[in-house]
C-alpha positions as CSV (number, residue, x, y, z in Angstrom):
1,X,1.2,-17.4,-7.5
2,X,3.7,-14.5,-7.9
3,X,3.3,-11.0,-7.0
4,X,3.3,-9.9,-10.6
5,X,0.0,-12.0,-11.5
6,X,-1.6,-9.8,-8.6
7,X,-0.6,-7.1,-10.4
8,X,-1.7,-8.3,-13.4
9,X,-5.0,-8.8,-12.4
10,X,-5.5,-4.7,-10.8
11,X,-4.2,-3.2,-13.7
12,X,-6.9,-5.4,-15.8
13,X,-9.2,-4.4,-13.4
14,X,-8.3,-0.3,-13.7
15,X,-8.7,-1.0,-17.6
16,X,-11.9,-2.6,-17.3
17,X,-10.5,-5.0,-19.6
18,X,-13.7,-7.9,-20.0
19,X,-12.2,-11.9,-19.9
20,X,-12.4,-12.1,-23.7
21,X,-10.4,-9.1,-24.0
22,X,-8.0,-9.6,-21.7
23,X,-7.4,-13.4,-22.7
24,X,-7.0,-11.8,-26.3
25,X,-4.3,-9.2,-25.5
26,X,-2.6,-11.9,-23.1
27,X,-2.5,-14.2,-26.3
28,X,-1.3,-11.6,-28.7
29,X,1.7,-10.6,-26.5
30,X,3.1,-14.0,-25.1
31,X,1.0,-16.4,-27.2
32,X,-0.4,-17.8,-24.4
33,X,-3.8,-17.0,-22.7
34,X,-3.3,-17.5,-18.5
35,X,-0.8,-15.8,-16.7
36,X,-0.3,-19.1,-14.6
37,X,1.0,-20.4,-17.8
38,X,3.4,-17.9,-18.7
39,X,7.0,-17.3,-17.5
40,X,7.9,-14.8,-15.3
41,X,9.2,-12.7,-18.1
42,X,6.4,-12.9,-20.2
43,X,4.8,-11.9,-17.0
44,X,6.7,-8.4,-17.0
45,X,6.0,-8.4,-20.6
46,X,2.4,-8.2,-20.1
47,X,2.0,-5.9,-17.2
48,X,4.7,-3.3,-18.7
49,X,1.9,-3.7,-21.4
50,X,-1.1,-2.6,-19.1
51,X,0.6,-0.1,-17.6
52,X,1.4,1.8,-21.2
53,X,5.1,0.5,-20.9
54,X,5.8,2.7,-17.4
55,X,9.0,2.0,-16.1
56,X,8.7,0.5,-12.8
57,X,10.1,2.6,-9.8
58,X,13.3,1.9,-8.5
59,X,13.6,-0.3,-5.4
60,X,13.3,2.1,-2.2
61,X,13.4,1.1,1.8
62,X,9.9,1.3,2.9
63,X,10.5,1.3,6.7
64,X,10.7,5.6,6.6
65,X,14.8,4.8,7.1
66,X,16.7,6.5,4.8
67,X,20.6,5.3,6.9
68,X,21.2,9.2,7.3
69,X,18.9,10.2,9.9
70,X,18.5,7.8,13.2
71,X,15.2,8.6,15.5
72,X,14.3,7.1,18.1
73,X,11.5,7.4,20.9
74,X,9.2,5.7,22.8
75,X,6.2,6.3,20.0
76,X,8.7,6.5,17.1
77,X,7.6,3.0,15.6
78,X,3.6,3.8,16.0
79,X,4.3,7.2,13.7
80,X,6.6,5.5,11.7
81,X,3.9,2.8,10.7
82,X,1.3,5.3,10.5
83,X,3.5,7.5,8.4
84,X,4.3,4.9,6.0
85,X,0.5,4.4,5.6
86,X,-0.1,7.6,4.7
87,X,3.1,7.3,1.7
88,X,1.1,4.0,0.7
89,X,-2.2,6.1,0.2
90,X,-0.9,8.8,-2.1
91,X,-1.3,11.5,1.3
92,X,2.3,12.4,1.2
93,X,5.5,12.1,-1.2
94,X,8.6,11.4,1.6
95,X,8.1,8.3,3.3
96,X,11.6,9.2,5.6
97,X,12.1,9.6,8.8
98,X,13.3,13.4,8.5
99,X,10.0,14.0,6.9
100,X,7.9,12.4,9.8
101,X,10.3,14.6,12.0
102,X,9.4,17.4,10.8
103,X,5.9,16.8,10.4
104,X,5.8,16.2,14.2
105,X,8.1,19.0,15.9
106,X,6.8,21.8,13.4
107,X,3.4,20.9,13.6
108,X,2.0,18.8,16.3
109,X,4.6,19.6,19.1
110,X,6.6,23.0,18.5
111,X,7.8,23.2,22.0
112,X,10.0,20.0,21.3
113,X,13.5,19.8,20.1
114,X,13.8,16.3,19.4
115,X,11.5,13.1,18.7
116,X,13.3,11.3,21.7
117,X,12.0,14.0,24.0
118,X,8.6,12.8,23.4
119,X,7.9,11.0,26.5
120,X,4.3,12.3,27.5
121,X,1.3,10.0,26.4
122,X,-0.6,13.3,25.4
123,X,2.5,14.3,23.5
124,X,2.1,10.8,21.4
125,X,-1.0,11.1,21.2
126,X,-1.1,14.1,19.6
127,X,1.4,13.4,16.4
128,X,-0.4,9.6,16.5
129,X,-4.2,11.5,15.8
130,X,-2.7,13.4,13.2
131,X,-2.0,10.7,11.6
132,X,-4.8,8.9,12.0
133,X,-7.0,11.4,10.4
134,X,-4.8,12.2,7.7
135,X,-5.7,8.3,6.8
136,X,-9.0,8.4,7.4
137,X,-9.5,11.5,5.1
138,X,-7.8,9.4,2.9
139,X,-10.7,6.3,3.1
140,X,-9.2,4.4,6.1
141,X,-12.4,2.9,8.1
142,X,-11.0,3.0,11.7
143,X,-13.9,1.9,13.4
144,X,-15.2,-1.8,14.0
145,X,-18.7,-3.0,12.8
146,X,-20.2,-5.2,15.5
147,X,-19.9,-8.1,15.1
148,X,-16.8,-8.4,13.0
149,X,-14.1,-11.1,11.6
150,X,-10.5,-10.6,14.1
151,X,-8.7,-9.7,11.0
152,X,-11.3,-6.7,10.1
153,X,-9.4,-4.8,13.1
154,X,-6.6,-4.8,12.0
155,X,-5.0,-1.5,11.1
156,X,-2.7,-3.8,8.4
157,X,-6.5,-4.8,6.4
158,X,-7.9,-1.5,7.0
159,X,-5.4,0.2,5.3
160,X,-5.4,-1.6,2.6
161,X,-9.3,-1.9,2.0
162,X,-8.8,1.5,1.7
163,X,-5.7,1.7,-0.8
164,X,-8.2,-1.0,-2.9
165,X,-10.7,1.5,-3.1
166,X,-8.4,4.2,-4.3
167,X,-7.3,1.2,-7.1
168,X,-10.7,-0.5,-8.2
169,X,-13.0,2.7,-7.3
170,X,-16.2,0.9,-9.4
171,X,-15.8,-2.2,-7.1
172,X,-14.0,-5.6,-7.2
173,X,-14.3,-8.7,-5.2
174,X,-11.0,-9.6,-6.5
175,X,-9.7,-7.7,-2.7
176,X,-8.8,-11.5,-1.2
177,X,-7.1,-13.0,-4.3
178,X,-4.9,-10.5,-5.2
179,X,-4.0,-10.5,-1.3
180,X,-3.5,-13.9,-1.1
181,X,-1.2,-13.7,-4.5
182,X,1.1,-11.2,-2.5
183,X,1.5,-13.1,0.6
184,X,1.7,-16.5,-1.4
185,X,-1.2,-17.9,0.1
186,X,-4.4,-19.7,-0.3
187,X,-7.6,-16.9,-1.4
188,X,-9.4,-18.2,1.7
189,X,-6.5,-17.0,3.6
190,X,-7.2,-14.5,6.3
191,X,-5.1,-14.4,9.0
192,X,-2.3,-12.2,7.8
193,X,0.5,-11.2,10.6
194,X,1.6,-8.1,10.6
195,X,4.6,-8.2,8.6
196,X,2.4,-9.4,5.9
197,X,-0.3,-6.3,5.9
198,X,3.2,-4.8,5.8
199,X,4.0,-6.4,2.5
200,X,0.4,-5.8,1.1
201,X,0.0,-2.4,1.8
202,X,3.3,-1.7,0.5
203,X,2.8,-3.5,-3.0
204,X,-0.6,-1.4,-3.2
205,X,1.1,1.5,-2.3
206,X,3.3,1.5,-5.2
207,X,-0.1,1.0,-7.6
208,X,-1.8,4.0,-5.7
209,X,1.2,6.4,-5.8
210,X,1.8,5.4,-9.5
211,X,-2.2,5.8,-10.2
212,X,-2.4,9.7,-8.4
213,X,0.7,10.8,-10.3
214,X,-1.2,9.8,-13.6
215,X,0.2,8.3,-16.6
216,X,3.6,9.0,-17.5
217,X,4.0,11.8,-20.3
């Protein structure tokens, strides 16, 4: 399944579109009542639909590199991930690099010139906490329930439970489909690597950013 029937099926859940009304406004815009039927442009056709004809956003990097400022440091790619988090939960608007900087050095280490100074655990430690509760006043979970699943500690699935609460905030069990329609794999597919929370939590994040800036005007 494609990455657009995922979307699909959040924006029809933010609607609260029922299956009878949902297979009627598929049918009256491509003629056709199952998105696994349709083609891919009929696809676009019908989530351009349930999002009230919003452009999609231009294609940005999402790895906080924006090719004109270069950091590096021992802790850089733990704040980088976290930082991106944060952009993929609606916290902050500038996913970059020079926005993390200056997070960091203004805020959580003054004394320091430059992110490749930061050498000291405590120092990391520091920036990486902020972080961490910035997300968790945001709805990230960080602790484990006992006992619990090995993919439930991942930062990757907590993240994104969290972005899915932002998105469906009356409740869905439709978490693990739409998941398994981003990564292109079965529903009862749990195991995600890393790379593809990555891709997860960045398709969500464009849903949640586009949800907290409201409907275009």
């Amino acid at each position: 399944m494609s990455k657009t029937i995922a979307a699909i099926k959040i924006e029809q859940k933010k609607l609260g579109l029922d299956d009878d009304t949902y297979r009627a406004k598929l049918h009256i815009l491509t003629g056709k009542t199952s998105t696994t039927e349709m083609t891919e442009a009929e696809r676009q056709k019908v989530l351009v639909s349930l999002r009230g004809n919003t452009p999609r956003p231009a294609p940005v990097r999402l790895d906080g590199r924006d090719g004109k400022h270069r950091l590096s440091g021992k802790y850089l790619p733990k704040m980088r991930a976290l930082w991106i988090a944060c952009y993929n939960l609606g916290v902050i608007d500038d996913r970059r690099d020079s926005a993390l900087e200056a997070f960091a050095m203004g805020r959580q280490l003054p004394n320091i010139s430059d992110m490749r100074f930061v050498h000291k655990a405590s120092d990391g430690a520091s920036v990486l906490e902020a972080l961490k509760d910035m997300l968790a006043r945001a709805g990230v979970v960080w602790a484990d329930h006992k006992p619990c699943e090995p993919y439930e500690q991942s930062h990757g699935y907590k993240i994104a439970r969290a972005q899915w609460a932002i998105l469906t905030p009356q409740g869905s069990n439709e978490f693990w489909p739409v998941v398994a329609d981003i990564v292109n794999e079965a529903a009862s597919y749990r195991n995600l690597t890393d790379a593809e929370w990555i891709n997860v939590m960045n398709f969500l994040g464009t849903m949640v950013r586009r949800q907290k800036k409201g409907p275009a005007r």
